[in-house]
TITOR-52726 format. One record per residue (C-alpha): residue in three letters; chain; x, y, z. Coordinates in steps of 0.001 Angstrom, whole numbers. Layout:
N
ALA, A, X, Y, Z
...
! end
This chain:
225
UNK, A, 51938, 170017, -183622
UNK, A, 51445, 173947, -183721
UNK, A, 51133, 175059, -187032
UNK, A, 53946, 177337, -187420
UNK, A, 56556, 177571, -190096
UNK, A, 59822, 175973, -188765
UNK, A, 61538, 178945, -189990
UNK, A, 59941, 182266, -189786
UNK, A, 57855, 180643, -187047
UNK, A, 54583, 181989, -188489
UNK, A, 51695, 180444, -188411
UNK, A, 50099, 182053, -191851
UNK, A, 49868, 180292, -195383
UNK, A, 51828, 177199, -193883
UNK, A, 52725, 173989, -195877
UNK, A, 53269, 170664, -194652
UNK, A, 56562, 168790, -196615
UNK, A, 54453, 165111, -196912
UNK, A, 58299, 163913, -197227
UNK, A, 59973, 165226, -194254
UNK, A, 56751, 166432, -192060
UNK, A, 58489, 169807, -191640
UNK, A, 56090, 173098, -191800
UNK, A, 56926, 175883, -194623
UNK, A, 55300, 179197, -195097
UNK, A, 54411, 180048, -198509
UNK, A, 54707, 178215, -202032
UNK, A, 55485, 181100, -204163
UNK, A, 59202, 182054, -205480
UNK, A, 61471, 182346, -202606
UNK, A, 59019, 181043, -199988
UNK, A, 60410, 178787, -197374
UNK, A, 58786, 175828, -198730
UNK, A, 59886, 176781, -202270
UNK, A, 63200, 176851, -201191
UNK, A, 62765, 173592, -199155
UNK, A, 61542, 171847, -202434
UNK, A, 64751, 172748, -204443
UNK, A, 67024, 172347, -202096
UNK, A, 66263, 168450, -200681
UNK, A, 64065, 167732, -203781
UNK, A, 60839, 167002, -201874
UNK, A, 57942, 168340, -203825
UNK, A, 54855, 167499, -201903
UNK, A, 53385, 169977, -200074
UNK, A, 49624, 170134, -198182
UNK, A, 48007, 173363, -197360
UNK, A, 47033, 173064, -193284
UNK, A, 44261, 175491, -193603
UNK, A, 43142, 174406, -196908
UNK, A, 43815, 171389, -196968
UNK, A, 45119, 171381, -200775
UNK, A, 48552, 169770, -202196
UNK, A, 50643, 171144, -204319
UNK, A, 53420, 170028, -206345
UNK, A, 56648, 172475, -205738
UNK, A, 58780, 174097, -207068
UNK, A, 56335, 173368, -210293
UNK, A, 53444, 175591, -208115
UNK, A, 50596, 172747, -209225
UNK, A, 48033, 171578, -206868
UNK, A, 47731, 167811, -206930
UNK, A, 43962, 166311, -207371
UNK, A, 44475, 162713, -206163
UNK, A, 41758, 160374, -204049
UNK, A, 44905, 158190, -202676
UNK, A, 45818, 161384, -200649
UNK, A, 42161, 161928, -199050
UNK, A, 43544, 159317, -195928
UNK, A, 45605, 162347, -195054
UNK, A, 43361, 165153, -194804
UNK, A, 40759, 162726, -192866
UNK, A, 43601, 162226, -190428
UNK, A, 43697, 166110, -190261
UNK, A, 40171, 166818, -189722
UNK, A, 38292, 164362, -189431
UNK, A, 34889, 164647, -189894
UNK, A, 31453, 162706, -188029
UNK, A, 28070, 161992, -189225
UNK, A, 24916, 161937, -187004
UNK, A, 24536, 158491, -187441
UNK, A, 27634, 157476, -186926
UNK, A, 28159, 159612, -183642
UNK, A, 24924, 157894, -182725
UNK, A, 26612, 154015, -183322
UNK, A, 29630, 154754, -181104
UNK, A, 29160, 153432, -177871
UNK, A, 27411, 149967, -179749
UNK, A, 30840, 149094, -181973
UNK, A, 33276, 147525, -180488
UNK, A, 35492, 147150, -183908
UNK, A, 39019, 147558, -183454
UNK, A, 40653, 149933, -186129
UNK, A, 44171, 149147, -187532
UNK, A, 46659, 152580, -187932
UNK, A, 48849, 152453, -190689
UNK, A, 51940, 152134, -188597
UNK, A, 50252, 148313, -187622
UNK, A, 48823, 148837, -184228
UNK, A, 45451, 148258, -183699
UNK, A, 43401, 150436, -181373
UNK, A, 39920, 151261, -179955
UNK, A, 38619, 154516, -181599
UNK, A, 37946, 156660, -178640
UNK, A, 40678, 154499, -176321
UNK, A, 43958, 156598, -177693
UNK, A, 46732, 157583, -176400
UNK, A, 47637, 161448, -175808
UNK, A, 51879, 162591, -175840
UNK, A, 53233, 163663, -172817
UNK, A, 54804, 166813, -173847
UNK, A, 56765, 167763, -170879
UNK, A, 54811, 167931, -167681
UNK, A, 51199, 167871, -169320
UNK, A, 49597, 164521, -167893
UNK, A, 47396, 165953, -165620
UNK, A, 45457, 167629, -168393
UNK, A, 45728, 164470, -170825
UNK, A, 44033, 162765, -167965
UNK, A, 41356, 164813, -167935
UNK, A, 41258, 165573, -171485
UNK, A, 41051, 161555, -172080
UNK, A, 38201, 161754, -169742
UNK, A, 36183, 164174, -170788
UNK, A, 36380, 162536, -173989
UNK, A, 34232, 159620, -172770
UNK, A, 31287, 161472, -171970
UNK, A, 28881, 161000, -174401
UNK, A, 27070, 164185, -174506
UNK, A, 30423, 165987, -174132
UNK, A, 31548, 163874, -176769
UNK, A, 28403, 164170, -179406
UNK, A, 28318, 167868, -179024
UNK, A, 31951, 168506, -179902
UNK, A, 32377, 165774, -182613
UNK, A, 29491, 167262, -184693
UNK, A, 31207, 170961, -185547
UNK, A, 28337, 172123, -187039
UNK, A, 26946, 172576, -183280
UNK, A, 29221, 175368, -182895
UNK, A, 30637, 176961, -186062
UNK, A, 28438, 179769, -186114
UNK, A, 28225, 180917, -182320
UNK, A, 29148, 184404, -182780
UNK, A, 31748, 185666, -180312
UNK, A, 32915, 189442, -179437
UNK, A, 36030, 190883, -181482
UNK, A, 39177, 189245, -180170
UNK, A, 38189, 187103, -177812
UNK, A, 40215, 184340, -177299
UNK, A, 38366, 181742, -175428
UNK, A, 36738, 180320, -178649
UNK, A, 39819, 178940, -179637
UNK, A, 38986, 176680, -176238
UNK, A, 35947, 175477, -177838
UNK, A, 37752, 174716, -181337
UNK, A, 40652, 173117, -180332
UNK, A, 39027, 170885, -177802
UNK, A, 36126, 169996, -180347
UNK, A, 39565, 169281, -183034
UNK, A, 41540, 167011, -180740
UNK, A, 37721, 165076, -179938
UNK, A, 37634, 164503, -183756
UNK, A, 41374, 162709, -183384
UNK, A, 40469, 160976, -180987
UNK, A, 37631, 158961, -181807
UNK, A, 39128, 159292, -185861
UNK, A, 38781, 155525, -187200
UNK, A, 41782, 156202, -189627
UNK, A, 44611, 157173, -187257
UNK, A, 47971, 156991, -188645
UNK, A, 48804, 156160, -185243
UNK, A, 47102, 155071, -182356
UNK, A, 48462, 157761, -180348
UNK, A, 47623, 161801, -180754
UNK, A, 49224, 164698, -180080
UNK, A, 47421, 167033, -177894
UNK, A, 49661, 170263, -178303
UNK, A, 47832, 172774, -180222
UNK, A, 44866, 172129, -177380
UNK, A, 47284, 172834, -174633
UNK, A, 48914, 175799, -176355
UNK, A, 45001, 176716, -176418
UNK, A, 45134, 175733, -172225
UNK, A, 48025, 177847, -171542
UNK, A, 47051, 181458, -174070
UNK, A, 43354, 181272, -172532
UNK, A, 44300, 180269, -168946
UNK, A, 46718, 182990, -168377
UNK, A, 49730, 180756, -167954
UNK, A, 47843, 179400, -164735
UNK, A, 47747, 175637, -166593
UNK, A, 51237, 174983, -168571
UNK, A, 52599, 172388, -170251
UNK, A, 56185, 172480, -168683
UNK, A, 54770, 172306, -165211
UNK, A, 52514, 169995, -163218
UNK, A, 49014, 171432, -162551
UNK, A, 46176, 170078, -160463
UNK, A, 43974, 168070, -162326
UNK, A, 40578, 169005, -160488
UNK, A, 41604, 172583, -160572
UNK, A, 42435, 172149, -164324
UNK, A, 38931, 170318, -165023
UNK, A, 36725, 172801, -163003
UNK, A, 38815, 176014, -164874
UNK, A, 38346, 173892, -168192
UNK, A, 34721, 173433, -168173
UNK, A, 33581, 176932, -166815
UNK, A, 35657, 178178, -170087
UNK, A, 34091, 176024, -172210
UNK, A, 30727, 177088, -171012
UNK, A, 31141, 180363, -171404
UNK, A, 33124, 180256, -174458
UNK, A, 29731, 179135, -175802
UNK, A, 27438, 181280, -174311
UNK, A, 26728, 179871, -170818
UNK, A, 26319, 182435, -167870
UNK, A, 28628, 182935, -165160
UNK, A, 26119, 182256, -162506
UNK, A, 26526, 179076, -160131
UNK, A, 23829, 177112, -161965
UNK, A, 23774, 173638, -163472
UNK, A, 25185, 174021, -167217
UNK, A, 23458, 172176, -169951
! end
């Protein structure tokens, strides 16, 4: 989901509770996840933007290999060579809730009224060169973009939820595609929502154009590479 605090609702220095699943801002005294650790006694805590634990109220951070499953599941990350061995392996992963699934062949929640765009989301994601580019992030961490322009986050969150995806080590074999929507509705004006049916050839014409130009492509009517 949306990284935001479930209290103050903000989305800076935010902790997940790895008892509960709740999001906290802070870990210092009187922080909301401070507070959260005294009060239920659940003292695990992960860092969503740095991807560090930390024991609370104690304010340690917790070095441990047996938690790296977690922040793989978070961002998961793709080699060249293995991008390159997709389409040949056929292996069926297990998630840790049991089911088995096809890396690539997951699920996305239906929010509200978002299918339309996890259809086209879900296909998009089978396109190989589509897929390659956007499952390498190196490809496009360093495209320098003007001063406050939004339609980056596009290119991030699309390139995040490709990552889930086709992640080997799902929890579940299911994702949730809400912070890329959220992403839909900011940088489309509120012209694609979540709570409301869209079309989905309108939605996939709109989607790629931003994506193009997010990352440099022209807005001339010519083939995009």
């Amino acid at each position: 989901f949306e990284k935001l605090c479930s209290i103050s609702l903000s989305h800076i220095n935010v902790y997940a509770c790895l008892v509960c699943g709740k999001y906290f801002q802070g870990r210092g005294l009187k922080s909301h996840a401070y507070i959260h650790s005294v009060q239920l006694s659940h003292h695990v805590f992960l860092n969503l933007h740095t991807l560090k634990f930390y024991c609370l109220p104690d304010n340690y951070e917790i070095i441990d290999s047996s938690l790296e499953d977690i922040t793989y599941v978070l961002k998961p990350t793709f080699t060249a060579q293995h991008i390159a061995h997709l389409d040949k392996q056929a292996k069926l992963s297990r998630a840790y809730d049991g089911t088995t699934y096809l890396p690539g062949i997951v699920g996305l929640n239906n929010i509200k009224a978002n299918d339309y765009a996890n259809a086209v989301l879900q296909a998009l994601s089978n396109v190989p060169p589509l897929r390659n580019y956007f499952l390498e992030e190196e490809n496009y961490r360093s495209i320098q973009r003007p001063p406050g322009d939004i339609m980056f986050l596009l290119v991030q969150r699309f390139g995040e939820l490709m990552r889930k995806l086709w992640n080997p080590r799902n929890f579940k074999a299911h994702v949730s595609p809400h912070e890329m929507l959220q992403a839909v509705v900011l940088c489309s004006k509120k012209n694609f929502q979540i709570t409301k049916q869209g079309d989905g050839v309108e939605f996939l014409s709109w989607f790629l154009n931003a994506l193009h130009a997010a990352l440099g492509g022209t807005k001339r009517k010519k083939k995009s590479e």
